[in-house]
N, C-alpha and C positions, 0 to 999 in steps of 0.2 A: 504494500500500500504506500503510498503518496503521504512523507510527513512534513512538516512545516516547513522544519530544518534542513530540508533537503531542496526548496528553493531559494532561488537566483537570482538575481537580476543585473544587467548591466547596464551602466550608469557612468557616462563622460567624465574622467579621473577632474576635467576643470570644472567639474558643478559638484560641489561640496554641498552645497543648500539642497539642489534633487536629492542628492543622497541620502540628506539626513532625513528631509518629507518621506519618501520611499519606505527607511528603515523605522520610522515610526510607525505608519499607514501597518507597516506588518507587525512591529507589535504589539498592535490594537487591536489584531483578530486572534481570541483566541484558539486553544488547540481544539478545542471541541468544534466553535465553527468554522474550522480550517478543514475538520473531516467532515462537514456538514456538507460544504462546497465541495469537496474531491469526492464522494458518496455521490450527490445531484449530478456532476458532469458527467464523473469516468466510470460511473456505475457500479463503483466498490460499496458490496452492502458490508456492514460491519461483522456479521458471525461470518462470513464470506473472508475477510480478511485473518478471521481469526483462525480460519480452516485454512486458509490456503497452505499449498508447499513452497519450501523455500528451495528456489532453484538456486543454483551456483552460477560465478559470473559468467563461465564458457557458457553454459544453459540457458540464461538469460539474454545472451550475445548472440546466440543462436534462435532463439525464438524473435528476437528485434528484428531481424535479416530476413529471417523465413514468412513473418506475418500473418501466414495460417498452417495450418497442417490441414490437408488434404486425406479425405477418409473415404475409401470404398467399403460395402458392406457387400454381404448375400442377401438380395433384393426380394431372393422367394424362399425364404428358413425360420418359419414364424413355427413356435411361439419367440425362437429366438433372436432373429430380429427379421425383417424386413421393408421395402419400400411401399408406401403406401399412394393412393391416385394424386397426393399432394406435392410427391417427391420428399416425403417426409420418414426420415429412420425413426421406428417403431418397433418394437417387443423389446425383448430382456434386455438384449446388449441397450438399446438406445437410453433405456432408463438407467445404466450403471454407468453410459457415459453421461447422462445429464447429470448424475452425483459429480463424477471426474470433473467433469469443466467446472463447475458449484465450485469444487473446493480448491483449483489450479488456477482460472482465469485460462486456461487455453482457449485459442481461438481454432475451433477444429470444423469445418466445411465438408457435406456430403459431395461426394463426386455418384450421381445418380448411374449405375448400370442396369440393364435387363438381366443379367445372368451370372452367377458366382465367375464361371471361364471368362465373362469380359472384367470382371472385378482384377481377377488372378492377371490378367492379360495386362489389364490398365496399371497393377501396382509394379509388373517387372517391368514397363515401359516409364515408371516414375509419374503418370498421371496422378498417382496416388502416392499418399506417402506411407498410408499406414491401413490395414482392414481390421477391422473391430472386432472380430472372431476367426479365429486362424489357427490349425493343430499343426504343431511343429512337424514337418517328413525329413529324410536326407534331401528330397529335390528342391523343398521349398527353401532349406537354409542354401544355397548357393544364389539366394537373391535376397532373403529376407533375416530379421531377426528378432527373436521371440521375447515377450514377458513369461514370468511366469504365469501357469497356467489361474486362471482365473474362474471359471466355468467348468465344471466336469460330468459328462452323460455316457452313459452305457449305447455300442452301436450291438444295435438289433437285427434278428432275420424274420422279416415277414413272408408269409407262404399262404398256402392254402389248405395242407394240411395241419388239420385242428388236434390230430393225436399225435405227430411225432415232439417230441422237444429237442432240440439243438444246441446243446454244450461245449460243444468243441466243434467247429469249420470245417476240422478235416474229413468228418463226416460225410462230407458235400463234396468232394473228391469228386472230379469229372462232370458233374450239372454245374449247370449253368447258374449266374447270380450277377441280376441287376445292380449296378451303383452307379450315382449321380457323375458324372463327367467333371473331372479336375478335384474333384471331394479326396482325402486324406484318406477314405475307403481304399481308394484302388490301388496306392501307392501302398498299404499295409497288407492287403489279402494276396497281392499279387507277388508282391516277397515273403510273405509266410506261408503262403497255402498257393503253391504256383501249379497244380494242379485243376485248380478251381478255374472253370471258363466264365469271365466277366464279359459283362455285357455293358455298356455303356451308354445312361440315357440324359437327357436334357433336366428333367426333372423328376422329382416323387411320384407324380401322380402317373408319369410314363414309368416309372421303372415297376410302379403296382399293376398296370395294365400287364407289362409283361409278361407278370406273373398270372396275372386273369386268362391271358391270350393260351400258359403254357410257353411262352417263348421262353423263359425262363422259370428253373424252381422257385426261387426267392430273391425279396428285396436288399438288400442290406442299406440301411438308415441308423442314423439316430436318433435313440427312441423321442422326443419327446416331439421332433419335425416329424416322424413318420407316425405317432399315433394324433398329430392334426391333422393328416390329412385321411387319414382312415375316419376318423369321428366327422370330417368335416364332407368327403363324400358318403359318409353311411354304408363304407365298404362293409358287409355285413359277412363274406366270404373270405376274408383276411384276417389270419392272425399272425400275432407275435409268436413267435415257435423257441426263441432263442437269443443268446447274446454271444455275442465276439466279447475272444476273451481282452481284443484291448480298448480302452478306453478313450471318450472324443476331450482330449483335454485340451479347453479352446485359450488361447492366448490371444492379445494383442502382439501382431506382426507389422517390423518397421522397416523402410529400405534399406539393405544393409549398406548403404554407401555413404552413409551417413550416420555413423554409429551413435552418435550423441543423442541421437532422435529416441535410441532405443531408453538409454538413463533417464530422456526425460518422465516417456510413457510409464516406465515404472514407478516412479514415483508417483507419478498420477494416478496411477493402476491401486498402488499401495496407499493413498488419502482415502482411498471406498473402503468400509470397515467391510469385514467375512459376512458378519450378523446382515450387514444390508443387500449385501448381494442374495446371499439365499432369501434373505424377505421377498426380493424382486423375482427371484428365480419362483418360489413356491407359489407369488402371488397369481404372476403369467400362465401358471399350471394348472393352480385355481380354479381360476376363471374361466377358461377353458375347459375345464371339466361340468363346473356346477353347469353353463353356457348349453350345454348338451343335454342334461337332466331338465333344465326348466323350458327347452323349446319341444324335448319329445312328450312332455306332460301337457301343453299346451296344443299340441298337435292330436293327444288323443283326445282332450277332450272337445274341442272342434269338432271333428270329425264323428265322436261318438254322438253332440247330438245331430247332426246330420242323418246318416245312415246307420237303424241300428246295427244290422247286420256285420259294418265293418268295427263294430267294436270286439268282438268276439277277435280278427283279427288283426286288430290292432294291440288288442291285449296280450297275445301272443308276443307282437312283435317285441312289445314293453317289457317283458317279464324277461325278453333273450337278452334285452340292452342290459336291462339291471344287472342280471347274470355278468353279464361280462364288465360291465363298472363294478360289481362289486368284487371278481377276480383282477381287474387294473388295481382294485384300492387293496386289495389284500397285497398283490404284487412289490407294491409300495411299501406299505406296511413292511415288509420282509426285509425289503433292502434298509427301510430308515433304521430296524430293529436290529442288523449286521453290517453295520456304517457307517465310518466317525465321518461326520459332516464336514471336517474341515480336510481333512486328506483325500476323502476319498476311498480310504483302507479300509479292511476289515476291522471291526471295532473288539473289545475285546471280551465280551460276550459272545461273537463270532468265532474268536481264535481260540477259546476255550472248548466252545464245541468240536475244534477240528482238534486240539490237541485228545480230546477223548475219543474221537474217530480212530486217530492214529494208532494211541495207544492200544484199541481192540483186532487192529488190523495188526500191529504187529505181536499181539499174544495168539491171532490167530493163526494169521501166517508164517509167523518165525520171522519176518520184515525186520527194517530198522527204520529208524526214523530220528532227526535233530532237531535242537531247537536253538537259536541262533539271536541273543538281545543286544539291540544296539542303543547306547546311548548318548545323547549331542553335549558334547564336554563345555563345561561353562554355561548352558543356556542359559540361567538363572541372568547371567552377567548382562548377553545380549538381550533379553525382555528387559533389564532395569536402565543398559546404556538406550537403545536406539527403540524402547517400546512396542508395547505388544502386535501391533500390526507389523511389523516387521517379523516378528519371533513368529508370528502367522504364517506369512509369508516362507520362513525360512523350514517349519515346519514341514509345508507343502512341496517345497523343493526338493526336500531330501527322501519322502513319499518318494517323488517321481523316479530320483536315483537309483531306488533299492526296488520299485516294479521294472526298472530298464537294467537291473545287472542281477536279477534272479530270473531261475525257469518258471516255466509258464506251471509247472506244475507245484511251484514251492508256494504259499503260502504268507504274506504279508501283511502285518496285521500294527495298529497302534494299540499299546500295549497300557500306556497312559501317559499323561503330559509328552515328555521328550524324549520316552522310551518306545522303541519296536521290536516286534517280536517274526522273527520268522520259522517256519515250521515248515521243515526238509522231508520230505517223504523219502523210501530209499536213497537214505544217507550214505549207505554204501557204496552208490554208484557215483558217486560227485566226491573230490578232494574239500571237504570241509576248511579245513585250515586254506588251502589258496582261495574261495570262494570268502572267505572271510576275510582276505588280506587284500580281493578284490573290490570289495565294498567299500574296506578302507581308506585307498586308494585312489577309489571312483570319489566318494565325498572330500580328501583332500586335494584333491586337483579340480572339482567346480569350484566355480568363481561366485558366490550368493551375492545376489543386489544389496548392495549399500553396505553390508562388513569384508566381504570379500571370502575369504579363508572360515572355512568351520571344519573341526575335526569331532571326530564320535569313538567311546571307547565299546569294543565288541569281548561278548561272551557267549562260550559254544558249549552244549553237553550232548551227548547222543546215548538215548532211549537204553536203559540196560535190560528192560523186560520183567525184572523184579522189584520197579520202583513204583514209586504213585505220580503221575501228572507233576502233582505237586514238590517231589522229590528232585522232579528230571528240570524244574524251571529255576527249585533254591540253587540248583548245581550251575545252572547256568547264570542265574543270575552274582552266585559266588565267582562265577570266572570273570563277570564283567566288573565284582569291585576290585579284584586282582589288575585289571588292565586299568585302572582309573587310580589304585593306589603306586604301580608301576609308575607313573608317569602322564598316563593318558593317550588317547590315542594309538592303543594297544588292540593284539585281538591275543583272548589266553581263551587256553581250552581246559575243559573242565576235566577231572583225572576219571 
């Protein structure tokens, strides 16, 4: 903000008399009506100032030059954002950037496209500088550079078959499977499951005909764009059968040719508390749910007095919807009840059930299995230096870490505050000790927004068949205060 003391004036070194009129005239205003006037012109609201981020001088030097930041969105990804007949950005994303700009003062400008591929097109051409929802790929970082993830949703397989469920992709070996063109779908199923024949379509509502037609088995979406448009055309033949095991973690993405652009967005990114993003995220999803219940209610009862006869089938129809809203809302239910909301992980009422999974599989089968706790050295330091949205934030990142350097089949869970717990299925077949040195590794060589350098101490035991759950996690967790009384940033195995 604009303070008193930070204006100027220049004033003819031969006119002593202006000077002294001048410097009086100012300090006759005072400081309160000084930010009364700078408030009315430059449109600094007062909690607005109090929120805002404090950028650094290069940052600041940088945004004078630049004037606006230029934003492309995906114009058709509602609930999570899209363009509307006004040329106006709407859904999730737009209401977490009107927090952003609220609490920055950035000056950030839609650049309006028809299609995610001309968005993509327009930001590697620099028409854009930044898109408001974006999952990091190997393709997309040779042009672009990411925040931390900010948004996180489950991609889904929609079909037509109502009894199969879909756990695993590889399943789907050799059928065919719709995704949206330039979407972070293809660039991941196509490197993990390259036996899968993709099909490539324009949009949602094309890649679910595909599947209507048979051109294809199934859609692949994420869920919460692909159950609007299901609810939105009353696809009544489409389900959800499944998830991909990876997740849509959506970032803010910046031109990387300008890397400063990226420290700014983060910051920016990080002024939106966790609490308000999920408010906005839960409310969009809301809305759109209850939106569906009170038009099909309103539509029966229309029509029932009309014609009695179709109330008979209309009631039918009512009773199939509910049915399945009320399998959506149990669905939900399941994930919020095995889900720490801020990582994304498994929560630890979750990890507890798979360590008694384990446990029974490997008394049955002679298996082994480990259990592997990491903990973030110092956090306490970092929540009380740089504040809890940071320590938020750095939370999150290290989530991402430990899902991007374990297998798909391990088990990743927050355990509580700035502990995690991972759960090794045939520990056997994996070098524990290098997989543990590899984590270590991986988190001291990322760079975290705004401290740089974070180190974690690890603790490893594996499953002896004679212990209790509870036995096999003190051992473990005995190895991790060995690695933290060692020095820190240790990994010790437990004997």
């Amino acid at each position: 903000s604009v303070k008193k003391e930070d204006l100027r004036f220049g004033i003819r070194s031969d006119q002593p008399l202006l000077h002294s009129i001048v410097q009086k005239g100012l300090d006759a205003i005072s400081a309160d009506e000084f930010e009364t006037l700078a408030n009315r012109w430059l449109g600094i609201k007062r909690a607005e100032a109090i929120d805002a981020i404090s950028f650094n001088r290069s940052e600041r030097e940088y945004l004078a030059r630049k004037g606006e930041i230029r934003m492309c969105v995906d114009p058709n990804r509602m609930p999570l954002e899209g363009i509307d007949q006004n040329s106006t950005h709407i859904g999730i994303s737009a209401e977490i950037f009107g927090h952003l700009v609220k609490n920055t003062g950035l000056r950030i400008t839609l650049v309006p496209t028809i299609s995610w591929q001309e968005s993509l097109n327009a930001v590697q051409q620099r028409r854009c500088d930044i898109l408001s929802l974006a999952m990091k790929t190997d393709k997309r970082e040779t042009y672009l550079n990411f925040t931390l993830p900010y948004l996180t949703y489950p991609f889904v397989v929609a079909t037509m078959n109502h009894q199969q469920f879909i756990d695993n992709l590889s399943i789907l070996n050799g059928k065919k499977l719709a995704m949206m063109k330039g979407y972070s779908t293809v660039e991941l199923v196509a490197e993990n499951y390259p036996e899968i024949d993709i099909i490539e379509v324009d949009s949602a509502l094309a890649g679910v005909a595909q599947v209507r037609s048979g051109e294809a088995y199934g859609y692949v979406d994420v869920l919460p764009a692909l159950a609007s448009v299901i609810q939105k055309q009353g696809l009544t033949d489409i389900y959800i059968a499944g998830k991909v095991d990876e997740q849509f973690a959506l970032s803010i993405a910046t031109r990387n040719d300008e890397p400063i652009l990226l420290n700014i967005m983060q910051k920016a990114l990080s002024s939106v508390k966790q609490d308000t993003i999920q408010q906005i995220s839960n409310k969009w999803l809301a809305v759109r749910f209850e939106s569906r219940v009170d038009y099909s209610l309103l539509y029966k009862v229309i029509f029932g007095f009309v014609v009695l006869i179709l109330l008979g089938i209309w009631r039918h129809r009512v009773i199939q919807k509910t049915k399945r809203i009320i399998e959506e809302k149990n669905l939900q239910l399941e994930k919020l009840a095995m889900t720490d909301m801020l990582t994304g992980l498994f929560n630890r009422h979750k990890v507890d059930g798979v360590l008694a999974e384990q446990s029974d599989l490997a008394l049955r089968y002679h298996s082994s299995f480990a259990v592997m706790i990491l903990d973030i050295d110092h956090f306490k330091k970092i929540n009380d230096t740089y504040g809890h949205n940071v320590g938020d934030s750095i939370l999150v990142a290290f989530s991402v870490i430990l899902k991007e350097r374990t297998r798909k089949s391990d088990i990743v869970g927050r355990w509580g505050g700035e502990e995690f717990l991972i759960v090794i299925p045939q520990a056997d077949k994996v070098d524990l000790p290098q997989m543990a040195e590899n984590l270590r590794q991986g988190i001291i060589t990322y760079s975290f927004d705004s401290i740089g350098k974070v180190t974690a101490s690890i603790g490893v035991a594996v499953y002896r068949g004679d212990e209790s759950i509870s036995e096999l996690v003190s051992r473990a967790d005995a190895a991790l205060y060995r690695s933290k009384e060692n020095g820190r940033d240790q990994v010790s195995i437990a004997a």
